[in-house]
ZAMARGU-4260 file (C-alpha; in steps of 0.2 Angstrom, whole numbers, plus 5000, padded with zeros to 4 digits):
<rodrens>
0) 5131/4813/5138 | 5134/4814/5155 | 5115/4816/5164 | 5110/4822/5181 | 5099/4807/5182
5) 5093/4815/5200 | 5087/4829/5192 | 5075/4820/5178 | 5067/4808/5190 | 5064/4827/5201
10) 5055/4833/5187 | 5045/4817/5179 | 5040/4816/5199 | 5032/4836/5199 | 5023/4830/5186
15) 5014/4815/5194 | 5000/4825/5197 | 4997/4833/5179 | 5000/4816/5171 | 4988/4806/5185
20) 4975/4821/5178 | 4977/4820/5160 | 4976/4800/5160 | 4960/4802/5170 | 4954/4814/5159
25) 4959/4800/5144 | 4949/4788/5152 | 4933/4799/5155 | 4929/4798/5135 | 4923/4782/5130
30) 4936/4778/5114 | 4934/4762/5107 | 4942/4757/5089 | 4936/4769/5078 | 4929/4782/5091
35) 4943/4789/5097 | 4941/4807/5091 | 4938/4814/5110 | 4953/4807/5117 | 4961/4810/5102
40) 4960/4830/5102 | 4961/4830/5120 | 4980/4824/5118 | 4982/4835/5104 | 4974/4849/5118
45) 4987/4845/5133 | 5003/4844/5120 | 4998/4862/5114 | 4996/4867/5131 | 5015/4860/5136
50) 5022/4870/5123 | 5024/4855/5109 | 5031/4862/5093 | 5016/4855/5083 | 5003/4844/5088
55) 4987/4839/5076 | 4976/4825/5070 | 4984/4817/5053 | 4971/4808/5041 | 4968/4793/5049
60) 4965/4801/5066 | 4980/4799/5074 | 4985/4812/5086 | 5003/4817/5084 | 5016/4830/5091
65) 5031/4836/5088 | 5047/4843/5099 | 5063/4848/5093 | 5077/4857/5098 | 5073/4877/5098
70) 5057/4874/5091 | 5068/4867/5075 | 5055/4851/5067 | 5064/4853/5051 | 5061/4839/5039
75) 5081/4838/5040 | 5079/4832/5057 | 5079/4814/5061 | 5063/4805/5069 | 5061/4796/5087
80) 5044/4792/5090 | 5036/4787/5105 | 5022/4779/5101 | 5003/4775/5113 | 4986/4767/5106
85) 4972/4778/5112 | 4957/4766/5108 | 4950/4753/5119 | 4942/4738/5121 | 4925/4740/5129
90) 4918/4734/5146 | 4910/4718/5143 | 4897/4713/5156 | 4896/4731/5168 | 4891/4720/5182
95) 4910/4714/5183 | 4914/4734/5185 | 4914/4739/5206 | 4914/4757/5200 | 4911/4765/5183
100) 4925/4761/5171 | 4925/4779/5161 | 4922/4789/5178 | 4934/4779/5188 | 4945/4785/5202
105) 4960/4788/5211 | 4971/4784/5227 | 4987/4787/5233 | 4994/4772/5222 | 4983/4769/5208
110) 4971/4775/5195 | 4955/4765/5191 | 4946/4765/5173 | 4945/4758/5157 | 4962/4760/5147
115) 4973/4764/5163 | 4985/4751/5157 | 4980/4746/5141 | 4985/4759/5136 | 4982/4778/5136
120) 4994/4777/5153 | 5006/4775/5139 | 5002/4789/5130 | 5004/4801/5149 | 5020/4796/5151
125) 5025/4797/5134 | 5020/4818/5133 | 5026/4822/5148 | 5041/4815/5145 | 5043/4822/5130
130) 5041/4838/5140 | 5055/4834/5153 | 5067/4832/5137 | 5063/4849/5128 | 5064/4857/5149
135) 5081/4849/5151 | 5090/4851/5135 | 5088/4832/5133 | 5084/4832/5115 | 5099/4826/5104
140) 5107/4837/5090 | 5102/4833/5075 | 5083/4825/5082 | 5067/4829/5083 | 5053/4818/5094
145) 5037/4814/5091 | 5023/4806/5101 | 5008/4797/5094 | 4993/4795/5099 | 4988/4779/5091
150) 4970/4774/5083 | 4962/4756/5079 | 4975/4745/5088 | 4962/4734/5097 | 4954/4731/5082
155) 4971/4729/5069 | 4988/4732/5079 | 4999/4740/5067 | 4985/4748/5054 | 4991/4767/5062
160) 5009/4763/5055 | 5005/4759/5041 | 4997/4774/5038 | 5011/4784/5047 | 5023/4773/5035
165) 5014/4775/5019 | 5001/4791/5020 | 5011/4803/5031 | 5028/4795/5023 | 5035/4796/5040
170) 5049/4783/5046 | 5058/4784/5060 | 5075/4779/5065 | 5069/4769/5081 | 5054/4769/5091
175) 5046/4766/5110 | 5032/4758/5111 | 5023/4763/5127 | 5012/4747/5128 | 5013/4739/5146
180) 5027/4729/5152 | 5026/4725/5168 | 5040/4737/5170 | 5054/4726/5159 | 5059/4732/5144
185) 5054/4722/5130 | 5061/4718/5113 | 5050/4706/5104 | 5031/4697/5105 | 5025/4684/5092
190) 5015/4688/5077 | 4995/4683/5075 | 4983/4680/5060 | 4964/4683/5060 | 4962/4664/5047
195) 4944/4658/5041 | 4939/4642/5035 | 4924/4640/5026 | 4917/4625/5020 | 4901/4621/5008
200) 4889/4610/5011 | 4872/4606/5003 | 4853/4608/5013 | 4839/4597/5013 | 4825/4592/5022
205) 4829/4588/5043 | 4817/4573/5043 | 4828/4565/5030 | 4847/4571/5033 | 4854/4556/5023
210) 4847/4568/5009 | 4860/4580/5010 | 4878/4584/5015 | 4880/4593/5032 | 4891/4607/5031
215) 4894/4608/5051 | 4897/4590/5053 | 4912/4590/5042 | 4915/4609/5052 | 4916/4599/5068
220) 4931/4584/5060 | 4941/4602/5053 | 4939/4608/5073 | 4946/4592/5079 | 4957/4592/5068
225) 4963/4612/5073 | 4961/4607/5092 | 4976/4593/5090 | 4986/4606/5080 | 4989/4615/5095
230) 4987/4603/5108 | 4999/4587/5101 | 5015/4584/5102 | 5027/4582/5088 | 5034/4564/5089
235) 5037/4553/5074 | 5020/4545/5077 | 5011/4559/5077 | 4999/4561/5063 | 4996/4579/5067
240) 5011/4587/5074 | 5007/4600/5085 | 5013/4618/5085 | 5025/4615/5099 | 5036/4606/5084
245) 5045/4626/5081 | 5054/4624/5097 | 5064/4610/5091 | 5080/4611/5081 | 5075/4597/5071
250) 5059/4607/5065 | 5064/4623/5065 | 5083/4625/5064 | 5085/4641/5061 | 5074/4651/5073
255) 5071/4637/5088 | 5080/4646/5100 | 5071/4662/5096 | 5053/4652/5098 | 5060/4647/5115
260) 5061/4667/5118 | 5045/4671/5112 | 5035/4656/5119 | 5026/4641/5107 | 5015/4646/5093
265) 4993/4642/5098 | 4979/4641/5086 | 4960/4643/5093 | 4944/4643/5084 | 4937/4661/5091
270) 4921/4661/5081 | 4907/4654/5070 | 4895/4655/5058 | 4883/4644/5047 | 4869/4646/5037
275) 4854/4635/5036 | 4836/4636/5028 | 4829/4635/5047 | 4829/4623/5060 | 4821/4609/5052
280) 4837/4609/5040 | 4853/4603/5036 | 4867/4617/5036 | 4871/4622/5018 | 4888/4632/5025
285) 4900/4634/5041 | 4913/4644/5043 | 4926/4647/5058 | 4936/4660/5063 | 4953/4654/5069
290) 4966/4663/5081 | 4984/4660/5075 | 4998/4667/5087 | 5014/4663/5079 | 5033/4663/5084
295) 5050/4665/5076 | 5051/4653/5062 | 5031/4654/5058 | 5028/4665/5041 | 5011/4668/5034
300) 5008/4655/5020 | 5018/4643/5032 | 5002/4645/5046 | 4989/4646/5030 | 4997/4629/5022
305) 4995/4620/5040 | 4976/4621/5040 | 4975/4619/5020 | 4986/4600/5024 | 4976/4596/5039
310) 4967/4577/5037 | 4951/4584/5038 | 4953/4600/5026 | 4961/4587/5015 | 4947/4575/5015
315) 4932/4586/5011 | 4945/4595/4998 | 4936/4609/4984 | 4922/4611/5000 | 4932/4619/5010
320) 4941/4637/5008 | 4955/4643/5019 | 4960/4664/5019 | 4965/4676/5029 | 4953/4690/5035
325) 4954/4708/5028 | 4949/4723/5038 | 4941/4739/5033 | 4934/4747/5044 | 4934/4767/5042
330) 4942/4777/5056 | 4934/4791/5066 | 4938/4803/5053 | 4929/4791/5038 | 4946/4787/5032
335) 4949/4768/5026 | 4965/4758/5024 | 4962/4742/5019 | 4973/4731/5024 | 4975/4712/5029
340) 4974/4704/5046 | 4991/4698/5048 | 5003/4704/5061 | 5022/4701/5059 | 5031/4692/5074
345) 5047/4702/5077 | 5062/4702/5089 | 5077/4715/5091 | 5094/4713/5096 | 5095/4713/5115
350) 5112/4725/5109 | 5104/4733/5098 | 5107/4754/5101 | 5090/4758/5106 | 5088/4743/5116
355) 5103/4748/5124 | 5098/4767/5125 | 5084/4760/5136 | 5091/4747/5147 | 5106/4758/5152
360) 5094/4773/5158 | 5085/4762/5167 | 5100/4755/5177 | 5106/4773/5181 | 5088/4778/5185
365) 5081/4762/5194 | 5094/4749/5196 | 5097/4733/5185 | 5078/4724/5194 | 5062/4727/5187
370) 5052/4742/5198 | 5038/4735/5206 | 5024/4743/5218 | 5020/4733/5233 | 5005/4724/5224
375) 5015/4721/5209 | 5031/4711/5218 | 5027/4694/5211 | 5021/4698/5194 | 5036/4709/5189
380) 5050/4695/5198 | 5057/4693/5180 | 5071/4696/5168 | 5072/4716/5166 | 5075/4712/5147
385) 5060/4701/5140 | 5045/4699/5128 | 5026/4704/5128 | 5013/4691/5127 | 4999/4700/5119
390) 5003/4709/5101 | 5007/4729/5097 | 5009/4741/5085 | 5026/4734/5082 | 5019/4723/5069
395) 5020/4733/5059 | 5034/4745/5065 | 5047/4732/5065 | 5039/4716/5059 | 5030/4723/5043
400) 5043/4738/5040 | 5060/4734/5049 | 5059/4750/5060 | 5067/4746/5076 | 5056/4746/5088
405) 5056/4744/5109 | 5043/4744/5122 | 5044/4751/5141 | 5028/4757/5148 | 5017/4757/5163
410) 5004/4747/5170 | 5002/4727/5168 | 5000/4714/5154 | 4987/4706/5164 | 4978/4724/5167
415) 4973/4722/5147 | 4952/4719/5142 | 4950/4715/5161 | 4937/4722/5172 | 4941/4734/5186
420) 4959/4739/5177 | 4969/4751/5186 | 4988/4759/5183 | 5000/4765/5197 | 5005/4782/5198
425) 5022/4778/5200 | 5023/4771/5184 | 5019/4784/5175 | 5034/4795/5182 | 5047/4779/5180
430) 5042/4778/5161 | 5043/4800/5159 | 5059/4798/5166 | 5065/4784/5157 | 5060/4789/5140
435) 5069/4807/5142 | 5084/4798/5150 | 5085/4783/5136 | 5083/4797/5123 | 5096/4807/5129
440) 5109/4794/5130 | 5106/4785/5115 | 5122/4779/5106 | 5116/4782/5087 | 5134/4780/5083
445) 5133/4762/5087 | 5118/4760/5075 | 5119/4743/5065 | 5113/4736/5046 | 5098/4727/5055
450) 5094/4727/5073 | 5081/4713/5069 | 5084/4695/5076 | 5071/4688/5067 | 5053/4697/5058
455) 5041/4688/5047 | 5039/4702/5034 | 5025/4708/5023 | 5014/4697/5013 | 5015/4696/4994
460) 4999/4702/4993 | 5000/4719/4985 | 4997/4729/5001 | 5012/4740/5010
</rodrens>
């Protein structure tokens, strides 16, 4: 298709206004995991009012729309989705706030407010380019696009999807993700597991600890014994070979390149808990929550066998008890979808088509460099073809389900959970007009089998 590039950077730029109010309007409600109905209906509100084909809630409370071609949604229509979490982290300490994070504000560059970047930004960009596509004829035969407003990401990336996947029996043929990417395109990010350890210990009096058997002592050797699993290296002499051991071909021959990619696998205790009869005590029971981010090559039993072979876990054997967490929180509509708190590392072809679709819009639109404000110039002095650091919904997109998947969106990683976050208006007019061009000109004819370099794949737990 033979674009007027001019003409759809014209237009996403009229819009600059509309989409800097509707974010700002985002921002205004408070829309933490699980509360998001506000900012939910007020999407729903602005895709009506820009002449979406469809737009609602679905049972889960994600807010979706739908544009195709002469008002045509037709279930013979094939699927793009272009997909935005609408929840939030919260503020944390207020005092770190210089103005209020839900009333926020604007100048001529940015836009100040909890969930600017991270990542209801995302979400602007993603109707109004939307928009630009049905205005310009953009929308290709035989297609029909759909936006998402995504719920409950902070608290389990990927849990919407499953539910679009397995509830709504939706599944696209590729999706955006409109997470922030410091204006790069992105094809991959490592998985994570929420992990606990628990361990049994027995209480007696404080005066006489010899009595009992301490359950936080043996806690603290289990700790030790995490700390060196992400700090060591992996020579020969190392008892405890560190995570850094999936960038070598010796240990993981198959995937070390791709771990190079993605960055090394980390593991962190993030939390814990014991339980004592009081003070005077010794602790009957500890327990840890462990962050596990994991690269190519990782796999679920692979990072749960690691802390089940660990000296100390070994040592204090039937004691202690590894699992991985389950979440079940109910959405803001009361719906529940239990699921596990594991989240797929994934990685597309860089010449995959939809990776391609977006690349080669960019380069028409903004050249083969990453678009940077002023401000931005040293952050975003980086490949225009990378990786995320943090985790998103395509966890379960592409890592849990094999949907291709593909992120450009505005605002900056390093925006995410901080204080004082902020977008910049330009961005949201580069990704409009990117996600209309890259729709536009995507070369579905040079689909492949599997788009997917590498992706860990579900569980075999029974749960989709």
């Amino acid at each position: 298709m033979d674009l007027d590039y001019g003409k759809i950077k014209e237009l996403a730029e009229s819009y600059r206004a509309d989409m800097t109010a509707f974010l700002r309007k985002m921002i205004a409600f408070p829309s933490e995991s699980c509360e998001e109905k506000n900012v939910a209906l007020a999407i729903v509100d602005e895709m009506k009012k820009l002449g979406f084909d469809a737009a609602g809630t679905d049972g889960l409370g994600n807010a979706i729309g739908w544009m195709g071609r002469d008002g045509n949604i037709g279930d013979d229509l094939k699927i793009i989705a272009i997909d935005g979490h609408i929840d939030t982290v919260g503020i944390g300490n207020r005092d770190n706030w210089t103005a209020d994070p839900y009333e926020g504000y604007e100048d001529d560059e940015v836009i100040y407010g909890r969930g600017g970047s991270d990542q209801e930004g995302g979400v602007a960009s993603a109707v109004y380019g939307t928009k630009i596509m049905k205005e310009l004829g953009l929308i290709p035969e035989g297609y029909k696009i759909m936006v998402v407003g995504s719920v409950m990401e902070e608290d389990c990336d990927g849990l919407c999807w499953q539910y679009i996947v397995n509830k709504d029996k939706i599944r696209p043929e590729f999706v955006i993700s409109t997470e922030p990417t410091d204006g790069g395109i992105y094809r991959g990010h490592r998985g994570r597991m929420e992990i606990r350890v628990d361990v049994h210990g027995v209480s007696c009096h404080g005066s006489a600890p010899e009595r009992g058997d301490n359950a936080i002592y043996k806690m603290a050797d289990i700790i030790n014994d995490i700390r060196a699993l992400n700090n060591n290296d992996c020579t020969e002499s190392t008892a405890i070979k560190g995570l850094a051991k999936m960038l070598s071909p010796r240990f993981n021959p198959d995937h070390y390149e791709d771990a190079r990619f993605l960055g090394r696998g980390t593991c962190t205790v993030s939390q814990i808990f014991y339980t004592s009869p009081s003070r005077c005590a010794v602790a009957d029971s500890c327990s840890i929550s462990v962050d596990r981010r994991m690269t190519a090559g990782e796999t679920w039993d692979s990072c749960l066998k690691e802390i089940e072979d660990l000296p100390a876990v070994q040592k204090y054997g039937e004691d202690v008890k590894v699992s991985m967490y389950m979440y079940s929180r109910p959405s803001w509509t009361g719906e529940v979808y239990e699921t596990e708190a594991y989240f797929p590392t994934w990685i597309n072809k860089e010449n995959a088509a939809h990776v391609k679709a977006l690349t080669d819009a960019h380069k028409a639109l903004f050249g083969d460099r990453r678009y940077s404000p002023e401000s931005q110039k040293a952050l975003r002095d980086r490949p225009l073809v990378d990786k995320w650091t943090f985790s998103t919904n395509g966890v379960a997109i592409q890592g849990r389900y094999g949907i291709p998947c593909v992120g450009f969106g505005p605002g900056a990683e390093s925006q995410a959970h901080a204080p004082n976050e902020i977008t910049w208006k330009q961005d949201l007019v580069n990704a409009a007009a990117l996600y209309a061009a890259a729709i536009a000109i995507y070369p579905s004819e040079e689909k492949i089998g599997d788009a997917t370099v590498f992706r860990a794949g579900k569980t075999n737990n029974d749960i989709l």
